[in-house]
Backbone as XML, in Angstrom:
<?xml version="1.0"?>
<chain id="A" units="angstrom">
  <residue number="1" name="UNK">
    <atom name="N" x="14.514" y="8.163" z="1.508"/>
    <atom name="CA" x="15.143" y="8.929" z="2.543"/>
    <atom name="C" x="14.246" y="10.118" z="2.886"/>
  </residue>
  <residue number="2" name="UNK">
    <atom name="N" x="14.203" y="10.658" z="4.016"/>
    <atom name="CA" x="13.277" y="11.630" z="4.621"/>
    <atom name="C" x="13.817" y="12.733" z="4.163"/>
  </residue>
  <residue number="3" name="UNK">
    <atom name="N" x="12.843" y="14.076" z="4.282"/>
    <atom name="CA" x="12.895" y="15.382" z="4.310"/>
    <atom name="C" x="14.400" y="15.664" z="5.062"/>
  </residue>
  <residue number="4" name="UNK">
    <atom name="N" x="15.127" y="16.668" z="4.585"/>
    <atom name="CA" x="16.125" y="17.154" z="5.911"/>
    <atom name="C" x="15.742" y="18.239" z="6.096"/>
  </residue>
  <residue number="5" name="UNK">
    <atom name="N" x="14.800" y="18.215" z="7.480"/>
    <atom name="CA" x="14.508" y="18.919" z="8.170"/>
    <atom name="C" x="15.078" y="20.733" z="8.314"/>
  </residue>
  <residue number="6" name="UNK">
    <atom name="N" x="16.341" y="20.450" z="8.457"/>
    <atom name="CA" x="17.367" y="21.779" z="8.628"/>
    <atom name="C" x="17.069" y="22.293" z="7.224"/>
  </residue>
  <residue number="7" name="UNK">
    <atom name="N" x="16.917" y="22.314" z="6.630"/>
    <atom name="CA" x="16.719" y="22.914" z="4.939"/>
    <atom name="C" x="15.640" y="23.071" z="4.730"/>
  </residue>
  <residue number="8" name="UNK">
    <atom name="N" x="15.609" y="24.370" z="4.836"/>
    <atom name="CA" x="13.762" y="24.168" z="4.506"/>
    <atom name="C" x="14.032" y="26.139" z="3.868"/>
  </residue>
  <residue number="9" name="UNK">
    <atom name="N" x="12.915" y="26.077" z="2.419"/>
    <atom name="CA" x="13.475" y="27.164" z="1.360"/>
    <atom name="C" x="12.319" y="27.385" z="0.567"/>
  </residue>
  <residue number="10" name="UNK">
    <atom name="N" x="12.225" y="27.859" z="-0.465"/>
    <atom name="CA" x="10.838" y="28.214" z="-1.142"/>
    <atom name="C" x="10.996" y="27.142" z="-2.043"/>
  </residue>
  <residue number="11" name="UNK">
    <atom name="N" x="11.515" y="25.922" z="-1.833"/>
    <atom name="CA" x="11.162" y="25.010" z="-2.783"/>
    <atom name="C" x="10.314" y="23.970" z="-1.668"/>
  </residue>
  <residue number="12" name="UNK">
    <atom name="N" x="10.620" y="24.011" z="-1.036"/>
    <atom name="CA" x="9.794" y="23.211" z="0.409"/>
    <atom name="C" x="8.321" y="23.922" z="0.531"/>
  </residue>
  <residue number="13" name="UNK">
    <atom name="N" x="7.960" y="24.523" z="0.313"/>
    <atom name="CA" x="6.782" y="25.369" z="-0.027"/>
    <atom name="C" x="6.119" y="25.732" z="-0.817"/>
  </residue>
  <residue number="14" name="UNK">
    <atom name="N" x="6.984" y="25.132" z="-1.866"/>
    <atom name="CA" x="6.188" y="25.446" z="-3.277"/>
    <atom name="C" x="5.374" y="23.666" z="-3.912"/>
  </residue>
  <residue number="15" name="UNK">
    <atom name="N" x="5.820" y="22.905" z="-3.042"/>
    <atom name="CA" x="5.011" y="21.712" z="-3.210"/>
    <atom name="C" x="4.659" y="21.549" z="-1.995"/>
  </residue>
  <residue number="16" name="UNK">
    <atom name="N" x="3.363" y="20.338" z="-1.935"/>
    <atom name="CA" x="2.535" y="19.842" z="-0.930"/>
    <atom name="C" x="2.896" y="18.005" z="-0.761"/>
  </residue>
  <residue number="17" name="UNK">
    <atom name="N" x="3.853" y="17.631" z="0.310"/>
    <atom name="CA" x="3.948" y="16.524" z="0.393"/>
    <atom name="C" x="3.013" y="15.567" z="1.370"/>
  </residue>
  <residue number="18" name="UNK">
    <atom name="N" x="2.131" y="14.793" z="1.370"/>
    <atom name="CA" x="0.830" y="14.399" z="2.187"/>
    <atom name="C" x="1.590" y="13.247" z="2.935"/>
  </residue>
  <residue number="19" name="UNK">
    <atom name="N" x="2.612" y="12.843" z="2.675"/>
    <atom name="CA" x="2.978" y="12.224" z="3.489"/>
    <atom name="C" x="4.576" y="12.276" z="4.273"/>
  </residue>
  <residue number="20" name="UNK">
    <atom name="N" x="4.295" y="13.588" z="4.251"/>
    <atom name="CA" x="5.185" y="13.670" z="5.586"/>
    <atom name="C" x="4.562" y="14.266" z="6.416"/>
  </residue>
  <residue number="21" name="UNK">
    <atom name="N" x="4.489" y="13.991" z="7.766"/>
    <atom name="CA" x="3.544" y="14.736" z="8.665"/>
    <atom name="C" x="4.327" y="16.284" z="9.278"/>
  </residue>
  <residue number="22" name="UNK">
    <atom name="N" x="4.958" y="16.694" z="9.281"/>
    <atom name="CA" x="5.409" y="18.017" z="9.183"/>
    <atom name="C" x="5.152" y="18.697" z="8.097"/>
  </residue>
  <residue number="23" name="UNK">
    <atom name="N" x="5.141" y="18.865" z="6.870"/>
    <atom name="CA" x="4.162" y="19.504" z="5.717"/>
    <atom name="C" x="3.131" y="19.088" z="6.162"/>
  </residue>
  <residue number="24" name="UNK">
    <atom name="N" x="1.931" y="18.334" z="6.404"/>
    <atom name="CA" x="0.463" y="18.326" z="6.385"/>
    <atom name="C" x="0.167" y="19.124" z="7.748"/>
  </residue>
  <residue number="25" name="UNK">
    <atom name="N" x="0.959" y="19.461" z="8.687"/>
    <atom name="CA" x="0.871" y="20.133" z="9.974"/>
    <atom name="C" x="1.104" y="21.573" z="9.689"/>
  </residue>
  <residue number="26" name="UNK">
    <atom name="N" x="2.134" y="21.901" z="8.478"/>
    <atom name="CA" x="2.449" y="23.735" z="8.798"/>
    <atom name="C" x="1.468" y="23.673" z="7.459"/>
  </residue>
  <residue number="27" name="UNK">
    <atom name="N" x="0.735" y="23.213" z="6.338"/>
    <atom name="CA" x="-0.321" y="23.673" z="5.308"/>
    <atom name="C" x="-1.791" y="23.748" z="6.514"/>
  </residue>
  <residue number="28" name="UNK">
    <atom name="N" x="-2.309" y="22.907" z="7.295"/>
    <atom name="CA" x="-2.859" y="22.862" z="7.429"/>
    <atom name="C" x="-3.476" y="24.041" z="8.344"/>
  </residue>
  <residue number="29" name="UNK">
    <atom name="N" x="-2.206" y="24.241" z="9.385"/>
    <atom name="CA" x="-2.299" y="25.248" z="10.397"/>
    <atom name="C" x="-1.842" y="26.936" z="9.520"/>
  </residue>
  <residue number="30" name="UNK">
    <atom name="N" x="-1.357" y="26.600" z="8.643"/>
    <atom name="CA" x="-1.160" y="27.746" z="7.761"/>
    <atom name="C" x="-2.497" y="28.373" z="6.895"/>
  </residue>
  <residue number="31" name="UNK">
    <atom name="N" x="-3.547" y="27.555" z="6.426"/>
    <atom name="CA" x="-4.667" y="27.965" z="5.902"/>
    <atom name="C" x="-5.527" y="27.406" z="6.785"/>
  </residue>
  <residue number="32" name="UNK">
    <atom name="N" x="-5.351" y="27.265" z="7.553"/>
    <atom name="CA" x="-7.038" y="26.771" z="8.822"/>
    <atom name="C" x="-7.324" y="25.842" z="8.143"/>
  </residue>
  <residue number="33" name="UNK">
    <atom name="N" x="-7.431" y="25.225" z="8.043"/>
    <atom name="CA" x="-8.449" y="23.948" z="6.875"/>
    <atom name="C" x="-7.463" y="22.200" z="7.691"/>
  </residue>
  <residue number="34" name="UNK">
    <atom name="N" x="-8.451" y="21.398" z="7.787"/>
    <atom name="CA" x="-8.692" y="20.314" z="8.045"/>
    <atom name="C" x="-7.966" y="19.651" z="7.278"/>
  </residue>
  <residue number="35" name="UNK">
    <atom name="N" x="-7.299" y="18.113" z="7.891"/>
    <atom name="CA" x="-6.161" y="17.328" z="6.760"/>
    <atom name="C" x="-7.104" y="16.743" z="5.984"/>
  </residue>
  <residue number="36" name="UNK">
    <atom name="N" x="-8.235" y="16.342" z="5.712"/>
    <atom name="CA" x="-9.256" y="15.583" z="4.886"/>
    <atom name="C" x="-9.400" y="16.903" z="3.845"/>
  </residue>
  <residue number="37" name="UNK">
    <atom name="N" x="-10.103" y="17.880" z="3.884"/>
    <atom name="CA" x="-9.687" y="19.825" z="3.118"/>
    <atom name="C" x="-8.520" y="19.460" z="1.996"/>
  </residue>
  <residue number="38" name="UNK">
    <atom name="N" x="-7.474" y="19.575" z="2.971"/>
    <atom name="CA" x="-5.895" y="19.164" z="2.391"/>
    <atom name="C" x="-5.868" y="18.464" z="1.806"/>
  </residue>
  <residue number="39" name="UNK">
    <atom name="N" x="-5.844" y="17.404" z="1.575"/>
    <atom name="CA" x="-5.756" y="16.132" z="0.831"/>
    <atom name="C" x="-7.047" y="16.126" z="-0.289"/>
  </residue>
  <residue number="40" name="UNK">
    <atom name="N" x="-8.106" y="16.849" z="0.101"/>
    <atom name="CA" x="-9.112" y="17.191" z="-1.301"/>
    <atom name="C" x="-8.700" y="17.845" z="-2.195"/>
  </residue>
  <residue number="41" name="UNK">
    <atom name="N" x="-8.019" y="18.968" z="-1.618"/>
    <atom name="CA" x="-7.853" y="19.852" z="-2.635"/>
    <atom name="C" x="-6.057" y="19.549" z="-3.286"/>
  </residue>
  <residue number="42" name="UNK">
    <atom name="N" x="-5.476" y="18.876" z="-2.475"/>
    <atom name="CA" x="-4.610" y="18.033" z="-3.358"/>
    <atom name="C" x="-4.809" y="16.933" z="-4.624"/>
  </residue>
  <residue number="43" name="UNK">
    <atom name="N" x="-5.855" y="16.496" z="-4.019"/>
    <atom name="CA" x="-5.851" y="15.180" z="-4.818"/>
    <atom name="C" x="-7.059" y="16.436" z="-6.073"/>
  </residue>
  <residue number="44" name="UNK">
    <atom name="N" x="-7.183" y="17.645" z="-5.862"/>
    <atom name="CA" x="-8.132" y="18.108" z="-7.134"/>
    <atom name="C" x="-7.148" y="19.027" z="-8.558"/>
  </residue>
  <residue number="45" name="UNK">
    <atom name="N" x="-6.150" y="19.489" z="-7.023"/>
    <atom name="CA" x="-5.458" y="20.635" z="-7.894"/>
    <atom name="C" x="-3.763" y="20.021" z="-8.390"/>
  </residue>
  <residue number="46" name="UNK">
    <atom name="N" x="-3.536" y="18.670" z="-7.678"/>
    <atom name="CA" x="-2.227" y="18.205" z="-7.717"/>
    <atom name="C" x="-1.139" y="18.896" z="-5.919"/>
  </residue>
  <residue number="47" name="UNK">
    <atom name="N" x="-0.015" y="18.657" z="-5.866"/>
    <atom name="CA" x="1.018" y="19.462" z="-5.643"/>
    <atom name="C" x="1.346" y="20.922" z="-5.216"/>
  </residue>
  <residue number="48" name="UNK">
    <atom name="N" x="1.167" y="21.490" z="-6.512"/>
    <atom name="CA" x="1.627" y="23.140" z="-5.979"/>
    <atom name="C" x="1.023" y="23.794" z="-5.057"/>
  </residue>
  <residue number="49" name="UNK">
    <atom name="N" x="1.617" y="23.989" z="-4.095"/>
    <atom name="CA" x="1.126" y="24.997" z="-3.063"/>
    <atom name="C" x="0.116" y="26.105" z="-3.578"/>
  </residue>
  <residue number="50" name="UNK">
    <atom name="N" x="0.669" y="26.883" z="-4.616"/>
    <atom name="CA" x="-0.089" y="27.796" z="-4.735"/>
    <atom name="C" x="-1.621" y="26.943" z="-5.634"/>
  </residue>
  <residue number="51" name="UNK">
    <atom name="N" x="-1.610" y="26.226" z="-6.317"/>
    <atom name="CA" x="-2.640" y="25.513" z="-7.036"/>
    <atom name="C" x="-3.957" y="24.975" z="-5.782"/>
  </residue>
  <residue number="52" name="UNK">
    <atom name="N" x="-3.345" y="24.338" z="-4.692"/>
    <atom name="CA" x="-3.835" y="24.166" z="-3.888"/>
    <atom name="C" x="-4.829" y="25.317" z="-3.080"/>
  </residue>
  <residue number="53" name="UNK">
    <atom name="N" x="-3.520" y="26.481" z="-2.801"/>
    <atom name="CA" x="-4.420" y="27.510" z="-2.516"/>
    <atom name="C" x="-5.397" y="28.237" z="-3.369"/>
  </residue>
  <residue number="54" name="UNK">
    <atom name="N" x="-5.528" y="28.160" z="-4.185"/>
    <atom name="CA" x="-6.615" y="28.400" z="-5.113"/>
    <atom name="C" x="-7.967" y="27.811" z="-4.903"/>
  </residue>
  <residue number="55" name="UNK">
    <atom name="N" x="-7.854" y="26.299" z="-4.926"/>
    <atom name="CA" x="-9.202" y="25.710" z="-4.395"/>
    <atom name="C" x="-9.420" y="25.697" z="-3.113"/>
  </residue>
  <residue number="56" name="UNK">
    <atom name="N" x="-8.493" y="26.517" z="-2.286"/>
    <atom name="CA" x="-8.898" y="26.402" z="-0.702"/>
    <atom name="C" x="-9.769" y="27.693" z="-0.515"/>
  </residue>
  <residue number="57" name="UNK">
    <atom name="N" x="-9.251" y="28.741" z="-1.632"/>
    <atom name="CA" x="-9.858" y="29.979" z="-1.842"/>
    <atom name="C" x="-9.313" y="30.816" z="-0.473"/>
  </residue>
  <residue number="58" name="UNK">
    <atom name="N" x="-7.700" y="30.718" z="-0.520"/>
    <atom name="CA" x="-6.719" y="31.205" z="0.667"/>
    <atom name="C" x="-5.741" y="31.601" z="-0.054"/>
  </residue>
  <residue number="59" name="UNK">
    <atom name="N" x="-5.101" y="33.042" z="0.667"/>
    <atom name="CA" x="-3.387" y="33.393" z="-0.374"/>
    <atom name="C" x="-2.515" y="32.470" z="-0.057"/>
  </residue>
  <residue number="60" name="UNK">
    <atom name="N" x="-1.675" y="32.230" z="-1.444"/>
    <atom name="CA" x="-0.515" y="31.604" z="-1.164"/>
    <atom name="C" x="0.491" y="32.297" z="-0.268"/>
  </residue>
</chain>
C-alpha cells in the first residue's frame, strides 16, 4: 500500500524511500544533488536521512 500522502511528520523525513517518487523529488530538490547522488549515497550510508546527509556533505 502507498505512502498517505496527507501525513507527512518527522518520521517521513527521517528515512529515505527511493521508490516513491515524491521522497526522491523533495531529498533531491532539498539538497541540490541529482537522483543517481541520491541513490549513491543511499545505497553507501543506508536510509536515514540524516546518514545520507552526511555523505552528501549537506545539513540535515
Amino acid at each position: 500500500m502507498p505512502d498517505d500522502l496527507n501525513k507527512r511528520g518527522a518520521q517521513d523525513r527521517s528515512r529515505i524511500n527511493l521508490n516513491e517518487p515524491h521522497e526522491v523529488k523533495y531529498w533531491t530538490q532539498k539538497w541540490g544533488v541529482s537522483i543517481e547522488q541520491l541513490k549513491a549515497a543511499v545505497e553507501k550510508a543506508g536510509p536515514s536521512s540524516a546518514a545520507v546527509a552526511m555523505v552528501l556533505g549537506k545539513p540535515d
